[in-house]
PDBQT receptor file of N, H, CA, C and O in Angstrom, charges set to zero:
ATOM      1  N   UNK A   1      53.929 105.818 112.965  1.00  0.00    +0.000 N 
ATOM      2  CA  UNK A   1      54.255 104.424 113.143  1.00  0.00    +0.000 C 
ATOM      3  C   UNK A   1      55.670 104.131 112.652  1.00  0.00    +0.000 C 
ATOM      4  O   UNK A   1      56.416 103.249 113.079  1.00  0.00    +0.000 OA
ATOM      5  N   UNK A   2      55.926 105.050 111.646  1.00  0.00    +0.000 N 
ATOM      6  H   UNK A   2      55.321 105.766 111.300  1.00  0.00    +0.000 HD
ATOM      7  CA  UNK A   2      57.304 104.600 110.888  1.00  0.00    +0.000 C 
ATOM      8  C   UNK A   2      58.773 105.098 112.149  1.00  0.00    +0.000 C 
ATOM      9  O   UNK A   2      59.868 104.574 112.352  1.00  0.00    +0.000 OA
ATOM     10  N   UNK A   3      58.087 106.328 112.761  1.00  0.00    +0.000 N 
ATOM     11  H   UNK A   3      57.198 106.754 112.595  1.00  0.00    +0.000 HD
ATOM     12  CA  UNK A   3      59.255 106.932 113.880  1.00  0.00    +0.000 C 
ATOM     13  C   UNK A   3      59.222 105.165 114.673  1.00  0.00    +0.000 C 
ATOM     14  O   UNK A   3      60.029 104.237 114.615  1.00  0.00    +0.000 OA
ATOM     15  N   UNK A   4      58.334 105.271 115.138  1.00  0.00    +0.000 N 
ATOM     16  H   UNK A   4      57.678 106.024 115.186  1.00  0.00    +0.000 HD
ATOM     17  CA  UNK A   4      58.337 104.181 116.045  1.00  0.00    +0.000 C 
ATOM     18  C   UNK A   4      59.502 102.743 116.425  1.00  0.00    +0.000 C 
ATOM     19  O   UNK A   4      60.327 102.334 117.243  1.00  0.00    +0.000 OA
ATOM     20  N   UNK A   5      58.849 102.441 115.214  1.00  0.00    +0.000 N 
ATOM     21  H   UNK A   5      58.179 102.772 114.550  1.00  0.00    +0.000 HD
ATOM     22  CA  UNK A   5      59.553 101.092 114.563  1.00  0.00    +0.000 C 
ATOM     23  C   UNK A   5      60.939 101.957 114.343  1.00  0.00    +0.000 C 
ATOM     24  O   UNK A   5      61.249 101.885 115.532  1.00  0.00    +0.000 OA
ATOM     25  N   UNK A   6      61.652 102.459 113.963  1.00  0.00    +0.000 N 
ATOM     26  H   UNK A   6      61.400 102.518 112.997  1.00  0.00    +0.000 HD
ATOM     27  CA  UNK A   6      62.364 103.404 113.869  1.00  0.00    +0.000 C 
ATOM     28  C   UNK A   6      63.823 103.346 114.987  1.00  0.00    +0.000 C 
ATOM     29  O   UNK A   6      65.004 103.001 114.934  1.00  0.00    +0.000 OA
ATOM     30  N   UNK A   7      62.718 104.000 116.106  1.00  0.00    +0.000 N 
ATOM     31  H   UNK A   7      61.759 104.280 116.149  1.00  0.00    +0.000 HD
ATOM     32  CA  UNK A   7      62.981 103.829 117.261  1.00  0.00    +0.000 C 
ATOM     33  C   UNK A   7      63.597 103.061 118.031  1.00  0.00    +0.000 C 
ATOM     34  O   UNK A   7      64.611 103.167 118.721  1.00  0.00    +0.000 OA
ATOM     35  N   UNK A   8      62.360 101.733 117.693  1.00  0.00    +0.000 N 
ATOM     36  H   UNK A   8      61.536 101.647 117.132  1.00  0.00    +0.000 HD
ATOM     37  CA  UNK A   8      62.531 100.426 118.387  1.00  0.00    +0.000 C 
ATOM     38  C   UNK A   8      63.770  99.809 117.849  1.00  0.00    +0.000 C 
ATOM     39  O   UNK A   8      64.309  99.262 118.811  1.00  0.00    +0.000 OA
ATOM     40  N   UNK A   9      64.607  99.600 116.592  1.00  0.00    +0.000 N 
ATOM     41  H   UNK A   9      64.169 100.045 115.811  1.00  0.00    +0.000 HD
ATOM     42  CA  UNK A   9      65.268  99.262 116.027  1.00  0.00    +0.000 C 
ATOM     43  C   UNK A   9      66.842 100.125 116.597  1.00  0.00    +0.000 C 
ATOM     44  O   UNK A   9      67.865  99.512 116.903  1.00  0.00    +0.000 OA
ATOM     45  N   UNK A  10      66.739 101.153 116.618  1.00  0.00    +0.000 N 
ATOM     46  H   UNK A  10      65.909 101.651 116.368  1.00  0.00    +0.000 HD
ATOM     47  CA  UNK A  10      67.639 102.062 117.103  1.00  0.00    +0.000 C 
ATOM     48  C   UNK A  10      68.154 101.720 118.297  1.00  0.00    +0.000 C 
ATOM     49  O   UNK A  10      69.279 102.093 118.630  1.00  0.00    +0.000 OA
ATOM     50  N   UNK A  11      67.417 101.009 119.030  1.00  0.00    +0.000 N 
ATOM     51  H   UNK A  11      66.503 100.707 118.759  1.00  0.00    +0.000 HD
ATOM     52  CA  UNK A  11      67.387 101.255 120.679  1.00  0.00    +0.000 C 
ATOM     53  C   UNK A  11      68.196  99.664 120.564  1.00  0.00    +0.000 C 
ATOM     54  O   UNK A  11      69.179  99.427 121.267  1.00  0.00    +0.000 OA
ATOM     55  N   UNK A  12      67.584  98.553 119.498  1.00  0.00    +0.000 N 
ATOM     56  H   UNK A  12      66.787  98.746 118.927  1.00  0.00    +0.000 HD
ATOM     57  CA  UNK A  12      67.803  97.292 119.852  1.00  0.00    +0.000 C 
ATOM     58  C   UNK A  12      69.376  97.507 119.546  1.00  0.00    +0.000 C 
ATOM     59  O   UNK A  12      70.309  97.371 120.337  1.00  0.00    +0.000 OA
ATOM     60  N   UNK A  13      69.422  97.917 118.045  1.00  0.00    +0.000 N 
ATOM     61  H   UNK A  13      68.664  98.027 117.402  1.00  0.00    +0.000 HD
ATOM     62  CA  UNK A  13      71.521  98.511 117.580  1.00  0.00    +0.000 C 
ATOM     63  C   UNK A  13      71.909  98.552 118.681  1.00  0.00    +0.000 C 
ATOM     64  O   UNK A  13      72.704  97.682 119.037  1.00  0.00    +0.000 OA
ATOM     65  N   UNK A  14      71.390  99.816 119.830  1.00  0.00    +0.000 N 
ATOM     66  H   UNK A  14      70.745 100.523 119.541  1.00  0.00    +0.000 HD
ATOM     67  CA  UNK A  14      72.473 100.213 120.552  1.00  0.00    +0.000 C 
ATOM     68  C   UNK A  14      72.196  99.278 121.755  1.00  0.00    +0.000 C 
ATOM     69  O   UNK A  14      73.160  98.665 122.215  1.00  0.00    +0.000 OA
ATOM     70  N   UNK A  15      71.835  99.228 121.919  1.00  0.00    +0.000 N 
ATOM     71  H   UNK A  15      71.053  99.727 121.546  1.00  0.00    +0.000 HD
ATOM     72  CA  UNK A  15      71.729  97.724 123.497  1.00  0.00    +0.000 C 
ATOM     73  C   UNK A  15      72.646  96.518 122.626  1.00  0.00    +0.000 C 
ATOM     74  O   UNK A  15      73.613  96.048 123.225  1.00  0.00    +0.000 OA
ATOM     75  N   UNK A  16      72.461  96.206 121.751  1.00  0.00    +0.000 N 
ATOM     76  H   UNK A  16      71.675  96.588 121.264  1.00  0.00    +0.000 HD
ATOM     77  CA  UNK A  16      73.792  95.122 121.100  1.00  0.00    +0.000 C 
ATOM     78  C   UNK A  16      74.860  95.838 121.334  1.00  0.00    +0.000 C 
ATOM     79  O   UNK A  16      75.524  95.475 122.305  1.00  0.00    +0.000 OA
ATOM     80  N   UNK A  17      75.337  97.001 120.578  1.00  0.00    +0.000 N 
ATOM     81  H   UNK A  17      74.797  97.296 119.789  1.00  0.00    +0.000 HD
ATOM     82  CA  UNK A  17      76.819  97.596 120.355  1.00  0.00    +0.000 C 
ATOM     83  C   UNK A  17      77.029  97.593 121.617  1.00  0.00    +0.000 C 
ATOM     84  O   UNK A  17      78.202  97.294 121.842  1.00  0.00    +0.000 OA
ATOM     85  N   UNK A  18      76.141  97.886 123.007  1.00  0.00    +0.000 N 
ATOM     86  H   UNK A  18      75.189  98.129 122.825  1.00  0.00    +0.000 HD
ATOM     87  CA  UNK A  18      77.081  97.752 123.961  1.00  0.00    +0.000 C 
ATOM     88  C   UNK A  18      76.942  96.897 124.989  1.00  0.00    +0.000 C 
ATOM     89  O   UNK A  18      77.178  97.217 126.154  1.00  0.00    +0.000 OA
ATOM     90  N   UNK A  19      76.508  95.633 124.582  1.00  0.00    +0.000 N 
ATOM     91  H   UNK A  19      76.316  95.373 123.635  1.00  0.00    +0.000 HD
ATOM     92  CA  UNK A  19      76.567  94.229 124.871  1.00  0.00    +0.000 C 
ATOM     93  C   UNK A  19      77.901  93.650 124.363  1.00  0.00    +0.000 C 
ATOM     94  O   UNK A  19      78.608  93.200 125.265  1.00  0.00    +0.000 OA
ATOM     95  N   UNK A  20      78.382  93.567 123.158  1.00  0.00    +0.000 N 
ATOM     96  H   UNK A  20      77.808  93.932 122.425  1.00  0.00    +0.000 HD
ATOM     97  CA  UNK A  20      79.006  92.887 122.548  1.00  0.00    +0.000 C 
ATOM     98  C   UNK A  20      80.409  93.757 122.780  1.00  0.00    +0.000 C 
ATOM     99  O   UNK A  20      81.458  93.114 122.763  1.00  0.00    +0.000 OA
ATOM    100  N   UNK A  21      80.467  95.268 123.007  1.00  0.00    +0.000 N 
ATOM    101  H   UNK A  21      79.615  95.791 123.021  1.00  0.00    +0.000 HD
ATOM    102  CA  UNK A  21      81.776  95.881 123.468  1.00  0.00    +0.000 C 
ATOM    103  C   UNK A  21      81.912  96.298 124.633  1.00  0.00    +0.000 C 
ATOM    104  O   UNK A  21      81.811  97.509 124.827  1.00  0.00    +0.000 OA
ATOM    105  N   UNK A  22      82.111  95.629 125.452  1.00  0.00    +0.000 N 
ATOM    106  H   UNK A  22      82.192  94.644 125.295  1.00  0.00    +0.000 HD
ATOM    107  CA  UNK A  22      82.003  95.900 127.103  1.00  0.00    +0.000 C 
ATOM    108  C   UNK A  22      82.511  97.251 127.645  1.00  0.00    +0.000 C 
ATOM    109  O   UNK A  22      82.283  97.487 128.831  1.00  0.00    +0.000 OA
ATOM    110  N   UNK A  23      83.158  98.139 126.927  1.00  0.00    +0.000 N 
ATOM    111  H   UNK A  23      83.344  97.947 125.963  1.00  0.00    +0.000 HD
ATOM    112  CA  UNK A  23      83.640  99.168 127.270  1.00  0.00    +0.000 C 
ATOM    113  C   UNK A  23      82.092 100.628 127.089  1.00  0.00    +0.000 C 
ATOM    114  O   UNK A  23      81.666 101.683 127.560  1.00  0.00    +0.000 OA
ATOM    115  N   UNK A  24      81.900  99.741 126.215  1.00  0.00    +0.000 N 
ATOM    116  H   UNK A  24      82.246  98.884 125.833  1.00  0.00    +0.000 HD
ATOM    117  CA  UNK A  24      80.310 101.144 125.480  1.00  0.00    +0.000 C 
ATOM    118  C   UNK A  24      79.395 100.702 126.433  1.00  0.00    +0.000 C 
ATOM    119  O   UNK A  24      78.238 100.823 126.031  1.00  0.00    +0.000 OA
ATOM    120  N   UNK A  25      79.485 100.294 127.411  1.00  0.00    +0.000 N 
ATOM    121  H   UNK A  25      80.425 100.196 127.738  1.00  0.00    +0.000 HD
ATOM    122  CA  UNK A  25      78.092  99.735 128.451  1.00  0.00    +0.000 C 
ATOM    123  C   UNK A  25      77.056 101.148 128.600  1.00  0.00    +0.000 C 
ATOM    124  O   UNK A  25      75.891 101.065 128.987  1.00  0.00    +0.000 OA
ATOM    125  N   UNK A  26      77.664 102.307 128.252  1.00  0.00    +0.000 N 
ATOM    126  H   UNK A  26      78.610 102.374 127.938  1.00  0.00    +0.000 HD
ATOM    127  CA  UNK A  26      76.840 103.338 128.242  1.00  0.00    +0.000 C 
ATOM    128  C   UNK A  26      75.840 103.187 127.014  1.00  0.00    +0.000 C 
ATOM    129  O   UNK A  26      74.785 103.653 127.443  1.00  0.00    +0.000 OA
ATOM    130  N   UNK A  27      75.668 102.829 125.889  1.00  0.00    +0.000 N 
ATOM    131  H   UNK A  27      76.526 102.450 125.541  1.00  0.00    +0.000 HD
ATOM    132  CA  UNK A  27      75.209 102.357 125.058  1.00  0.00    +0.000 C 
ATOM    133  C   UNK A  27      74.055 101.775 124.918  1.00  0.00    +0.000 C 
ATOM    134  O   UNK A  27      73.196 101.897 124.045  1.00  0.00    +0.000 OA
ATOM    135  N   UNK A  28      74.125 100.917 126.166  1.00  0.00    +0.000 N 
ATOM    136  H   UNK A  28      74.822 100.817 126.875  1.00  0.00    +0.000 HD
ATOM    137  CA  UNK A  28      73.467  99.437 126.438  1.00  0.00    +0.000 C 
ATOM    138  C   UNK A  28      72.393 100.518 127.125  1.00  0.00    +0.000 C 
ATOM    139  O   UNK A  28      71.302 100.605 126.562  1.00  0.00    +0.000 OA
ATOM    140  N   UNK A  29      72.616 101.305 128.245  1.00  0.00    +0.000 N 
ATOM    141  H   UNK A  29      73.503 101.234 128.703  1.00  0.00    +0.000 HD
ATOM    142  CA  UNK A  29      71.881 102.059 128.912  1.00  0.00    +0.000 C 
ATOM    143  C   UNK A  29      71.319 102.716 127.895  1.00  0.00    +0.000 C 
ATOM    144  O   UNK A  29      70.105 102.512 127.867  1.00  0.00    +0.000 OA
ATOM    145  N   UNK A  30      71.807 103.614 126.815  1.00  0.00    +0.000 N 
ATOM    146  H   UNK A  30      72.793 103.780 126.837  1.00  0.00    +0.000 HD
ATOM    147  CA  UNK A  30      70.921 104.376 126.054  1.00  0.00    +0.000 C 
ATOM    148  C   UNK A  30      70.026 103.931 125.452  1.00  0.00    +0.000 C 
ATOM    149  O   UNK A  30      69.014 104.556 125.136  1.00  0.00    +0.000 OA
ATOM    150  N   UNK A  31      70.293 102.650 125.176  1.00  0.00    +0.000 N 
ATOM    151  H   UNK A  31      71.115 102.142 125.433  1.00  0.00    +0.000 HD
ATOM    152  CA  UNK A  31      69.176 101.782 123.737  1.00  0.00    +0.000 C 
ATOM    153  C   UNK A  31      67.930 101.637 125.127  1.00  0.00    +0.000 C 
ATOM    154  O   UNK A  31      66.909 102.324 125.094  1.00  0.00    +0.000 OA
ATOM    155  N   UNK A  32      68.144 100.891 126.010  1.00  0.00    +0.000 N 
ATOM    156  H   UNK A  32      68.974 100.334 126.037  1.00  0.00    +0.000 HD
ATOM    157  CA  UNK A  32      67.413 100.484 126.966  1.00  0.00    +0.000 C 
ATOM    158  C   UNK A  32      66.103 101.750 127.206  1.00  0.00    +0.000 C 
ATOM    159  O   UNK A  32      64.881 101.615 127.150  1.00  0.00    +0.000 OA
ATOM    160  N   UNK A  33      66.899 102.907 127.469  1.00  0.00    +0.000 N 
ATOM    161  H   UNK A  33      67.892 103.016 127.515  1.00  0.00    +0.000 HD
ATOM    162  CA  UNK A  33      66.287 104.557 127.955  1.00  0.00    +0.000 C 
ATOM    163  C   UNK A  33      65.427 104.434 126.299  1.00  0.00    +0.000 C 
ATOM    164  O   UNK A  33      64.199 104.499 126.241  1.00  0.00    +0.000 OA
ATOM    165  N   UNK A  34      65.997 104.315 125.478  1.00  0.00    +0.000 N 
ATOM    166  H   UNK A  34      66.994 104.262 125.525  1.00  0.00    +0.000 HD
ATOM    167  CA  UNK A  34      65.306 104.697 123.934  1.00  0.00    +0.000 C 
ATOM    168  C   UNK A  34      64.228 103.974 124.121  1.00  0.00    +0.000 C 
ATOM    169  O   UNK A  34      63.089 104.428 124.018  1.00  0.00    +0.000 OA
ATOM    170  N   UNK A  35      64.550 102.626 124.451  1.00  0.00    +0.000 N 
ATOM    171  H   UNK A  35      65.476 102.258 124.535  1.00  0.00    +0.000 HD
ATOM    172  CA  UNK A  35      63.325 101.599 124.275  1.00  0.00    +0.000 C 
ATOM    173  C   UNK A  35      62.275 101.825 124.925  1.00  0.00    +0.000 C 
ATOM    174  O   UNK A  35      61.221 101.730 124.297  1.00  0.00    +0.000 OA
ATOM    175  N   UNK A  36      62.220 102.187 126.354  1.00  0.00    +0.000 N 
ATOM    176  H   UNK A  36      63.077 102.264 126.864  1.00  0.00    +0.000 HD
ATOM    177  CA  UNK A  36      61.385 102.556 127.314  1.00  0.00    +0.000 C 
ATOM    178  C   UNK A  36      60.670 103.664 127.082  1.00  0.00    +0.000 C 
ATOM    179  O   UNK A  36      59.474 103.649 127.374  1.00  0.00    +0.000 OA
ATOM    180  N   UNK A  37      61.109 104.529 126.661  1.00  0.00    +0.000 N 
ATOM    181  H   UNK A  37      62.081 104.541 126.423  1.00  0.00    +0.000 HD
ATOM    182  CA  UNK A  37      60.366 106.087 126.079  1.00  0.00    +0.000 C 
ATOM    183  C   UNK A  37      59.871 106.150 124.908  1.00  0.00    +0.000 C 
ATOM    184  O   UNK A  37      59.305 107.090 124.350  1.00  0.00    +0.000 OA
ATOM    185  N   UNK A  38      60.194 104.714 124.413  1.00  0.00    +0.000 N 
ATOM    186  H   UNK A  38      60.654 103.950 124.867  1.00  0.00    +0.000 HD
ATOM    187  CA  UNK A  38      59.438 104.592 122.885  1.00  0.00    +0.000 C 
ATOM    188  C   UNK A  38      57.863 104.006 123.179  1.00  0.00    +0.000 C 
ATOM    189  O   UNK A  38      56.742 104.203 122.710  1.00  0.00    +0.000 OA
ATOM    190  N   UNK A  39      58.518 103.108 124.319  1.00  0.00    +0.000 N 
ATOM    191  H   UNK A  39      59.429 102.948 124.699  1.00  0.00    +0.000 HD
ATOM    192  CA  UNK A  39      57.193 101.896 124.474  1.00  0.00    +0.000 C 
ATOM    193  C   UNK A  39      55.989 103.226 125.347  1.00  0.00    +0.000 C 
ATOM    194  O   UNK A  39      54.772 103.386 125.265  1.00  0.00    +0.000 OA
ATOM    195  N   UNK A  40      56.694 103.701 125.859  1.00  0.00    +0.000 N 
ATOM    196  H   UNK A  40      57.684 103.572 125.926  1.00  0.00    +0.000 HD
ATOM    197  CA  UNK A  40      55.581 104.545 126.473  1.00  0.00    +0.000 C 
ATOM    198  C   UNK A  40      54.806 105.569 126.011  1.00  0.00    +0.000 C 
ATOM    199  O   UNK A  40      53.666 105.924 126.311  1.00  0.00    +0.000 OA
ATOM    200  N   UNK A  41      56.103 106.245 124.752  1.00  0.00    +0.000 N 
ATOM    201  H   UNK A  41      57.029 105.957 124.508  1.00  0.00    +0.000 HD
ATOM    202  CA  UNK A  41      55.066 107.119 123.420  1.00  0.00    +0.000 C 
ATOM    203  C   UNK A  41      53.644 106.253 123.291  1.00  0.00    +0.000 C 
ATOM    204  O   UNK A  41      52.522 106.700 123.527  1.00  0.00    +0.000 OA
ATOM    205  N   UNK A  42      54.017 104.740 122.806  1.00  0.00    +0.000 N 
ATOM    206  H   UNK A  42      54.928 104.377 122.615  1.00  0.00    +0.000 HD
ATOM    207  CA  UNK A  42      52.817 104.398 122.152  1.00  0.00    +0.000 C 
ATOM    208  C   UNK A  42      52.053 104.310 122.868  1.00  0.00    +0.000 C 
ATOM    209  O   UNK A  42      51.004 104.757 122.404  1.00  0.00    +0.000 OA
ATOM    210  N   UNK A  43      51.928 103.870 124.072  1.00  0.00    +0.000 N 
ATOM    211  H   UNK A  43      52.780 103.507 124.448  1.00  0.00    +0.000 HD
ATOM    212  CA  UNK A  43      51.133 103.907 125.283  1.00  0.00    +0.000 C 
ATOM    213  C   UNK A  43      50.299 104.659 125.171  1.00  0.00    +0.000 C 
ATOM    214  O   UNK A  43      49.121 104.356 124.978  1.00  0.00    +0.000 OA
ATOM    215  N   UNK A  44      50.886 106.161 125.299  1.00  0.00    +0.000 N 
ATOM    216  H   UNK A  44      51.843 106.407 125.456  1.00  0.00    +0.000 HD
ATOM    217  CA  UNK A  44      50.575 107.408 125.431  1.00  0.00    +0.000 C 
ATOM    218  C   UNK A  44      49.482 107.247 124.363  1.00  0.00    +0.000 C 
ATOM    219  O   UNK A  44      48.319 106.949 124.633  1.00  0.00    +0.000 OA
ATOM    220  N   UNK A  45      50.073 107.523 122.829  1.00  0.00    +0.000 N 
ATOM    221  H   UNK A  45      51.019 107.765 122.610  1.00  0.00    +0.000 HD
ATOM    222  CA  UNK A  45      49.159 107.760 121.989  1.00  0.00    +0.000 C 
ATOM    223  C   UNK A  45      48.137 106.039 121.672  1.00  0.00    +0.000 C 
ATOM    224  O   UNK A  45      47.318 106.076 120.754  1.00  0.00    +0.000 OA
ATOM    225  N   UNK A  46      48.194 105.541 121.969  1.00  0.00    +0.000 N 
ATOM    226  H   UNK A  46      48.859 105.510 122.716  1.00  0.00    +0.000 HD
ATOM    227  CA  UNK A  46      47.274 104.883 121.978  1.00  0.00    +0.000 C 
ATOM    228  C   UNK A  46      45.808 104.947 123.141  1.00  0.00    +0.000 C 
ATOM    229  O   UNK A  46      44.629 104.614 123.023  1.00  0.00    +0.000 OA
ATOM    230  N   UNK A  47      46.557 105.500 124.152  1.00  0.00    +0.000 N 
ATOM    231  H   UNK A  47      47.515 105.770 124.248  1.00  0.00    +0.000 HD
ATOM    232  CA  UNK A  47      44.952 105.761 125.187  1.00  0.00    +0.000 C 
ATOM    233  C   UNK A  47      44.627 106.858 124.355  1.00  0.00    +0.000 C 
ATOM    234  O   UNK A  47      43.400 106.937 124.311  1.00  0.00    +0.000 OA
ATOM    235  N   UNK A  48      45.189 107.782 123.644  1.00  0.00    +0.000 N 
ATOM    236  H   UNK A  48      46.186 107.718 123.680  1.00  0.00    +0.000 HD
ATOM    237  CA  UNK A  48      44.451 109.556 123.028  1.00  0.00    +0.000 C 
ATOM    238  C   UNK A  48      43.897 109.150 122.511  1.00  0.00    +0.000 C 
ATOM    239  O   UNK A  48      42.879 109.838 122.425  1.00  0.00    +0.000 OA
ATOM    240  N   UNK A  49      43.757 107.381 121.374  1.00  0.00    +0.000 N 
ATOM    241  H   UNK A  49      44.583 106.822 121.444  1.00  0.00    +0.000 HD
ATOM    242  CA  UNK A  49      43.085 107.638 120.578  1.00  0.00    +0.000 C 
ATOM    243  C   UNK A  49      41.794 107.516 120.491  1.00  0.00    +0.000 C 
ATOM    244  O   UNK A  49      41.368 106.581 121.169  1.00  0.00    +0.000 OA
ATOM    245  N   UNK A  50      40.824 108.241 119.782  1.00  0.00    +0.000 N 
ATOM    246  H   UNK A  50      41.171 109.001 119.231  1.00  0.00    +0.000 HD
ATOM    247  CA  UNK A  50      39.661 108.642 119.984  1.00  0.00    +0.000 C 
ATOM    248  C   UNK A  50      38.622 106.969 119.782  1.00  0.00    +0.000 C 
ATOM    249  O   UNK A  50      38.540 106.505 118.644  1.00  0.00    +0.000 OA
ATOM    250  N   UNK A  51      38.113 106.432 120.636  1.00  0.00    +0.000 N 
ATOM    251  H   UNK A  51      38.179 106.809 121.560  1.00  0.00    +0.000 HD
ATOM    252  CA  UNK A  51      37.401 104.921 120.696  1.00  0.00    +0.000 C 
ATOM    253  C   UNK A  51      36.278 105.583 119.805  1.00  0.00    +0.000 C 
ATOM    254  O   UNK A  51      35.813 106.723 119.833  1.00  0.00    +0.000 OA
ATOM    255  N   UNK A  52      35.944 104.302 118.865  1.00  0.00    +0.000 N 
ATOM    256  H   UNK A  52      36.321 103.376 118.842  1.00  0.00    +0.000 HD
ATOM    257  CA  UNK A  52      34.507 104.216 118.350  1.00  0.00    +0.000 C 
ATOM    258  C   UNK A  52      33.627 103.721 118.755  1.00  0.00    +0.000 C 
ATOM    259  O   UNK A  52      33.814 102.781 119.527  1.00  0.00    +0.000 OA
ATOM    260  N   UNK A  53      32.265 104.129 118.418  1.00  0.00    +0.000 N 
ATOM    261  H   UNK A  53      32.113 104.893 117.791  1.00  0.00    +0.000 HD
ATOM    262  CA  UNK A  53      31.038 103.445 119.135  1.00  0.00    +0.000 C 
ATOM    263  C   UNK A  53      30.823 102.503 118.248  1.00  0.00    +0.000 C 
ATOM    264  O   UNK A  53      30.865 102.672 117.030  1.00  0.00    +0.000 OA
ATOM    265  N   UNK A  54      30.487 101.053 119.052  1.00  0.00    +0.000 N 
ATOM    266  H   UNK A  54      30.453 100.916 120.042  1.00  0.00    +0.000 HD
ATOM    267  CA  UNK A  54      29.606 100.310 118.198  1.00  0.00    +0.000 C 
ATOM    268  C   UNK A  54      28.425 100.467 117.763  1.00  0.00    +0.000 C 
ATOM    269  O   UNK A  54      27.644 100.300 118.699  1.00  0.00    +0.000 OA
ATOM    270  N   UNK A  55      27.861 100.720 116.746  1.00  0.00    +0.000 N 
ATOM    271  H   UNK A  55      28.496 100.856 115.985  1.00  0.00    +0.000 HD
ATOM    272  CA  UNK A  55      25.720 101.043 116.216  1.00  0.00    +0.000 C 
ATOM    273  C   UNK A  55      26.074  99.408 116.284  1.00  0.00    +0.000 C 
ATOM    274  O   UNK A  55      27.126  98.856 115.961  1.00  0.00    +0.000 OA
ATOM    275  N   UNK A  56      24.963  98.877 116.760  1.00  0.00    +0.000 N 
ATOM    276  H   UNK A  56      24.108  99.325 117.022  1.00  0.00    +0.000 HD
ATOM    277  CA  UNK A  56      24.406  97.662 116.268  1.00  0.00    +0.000 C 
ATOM    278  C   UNK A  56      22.887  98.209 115.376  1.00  0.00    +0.000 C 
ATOM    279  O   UNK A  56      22.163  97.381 114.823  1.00  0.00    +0.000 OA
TER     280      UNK A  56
């Protein structure tokens, strides 16, 4: 969880740095690519995880 958040934070830095410096627009693309492959890790590991049964 800690990579994650991690991640997500990383990705937001670099989508600013190259918002705000129009020349780093490559930047903007990387945070974006980070963000997307982050959101989909969790995706990922969230369907693996193993569901519990309810006992009533």
């Amino acid at each position: 969880m800690t990579l994650f958040l991690l991640l997500v934070i990383v990705a937001i830095v670099l989508g600013l740095i190259g918002w705000v410096v129009h020349g780093l627009g490559y930047l903007l693309v990387i945070g974006v690519v980070v963000l997307v492959a982050d959101i989909v890790f969790g995706l990922v590991r969230l369907a693996r995880r193993p569901r519990r049964r309810r006992i009533r």
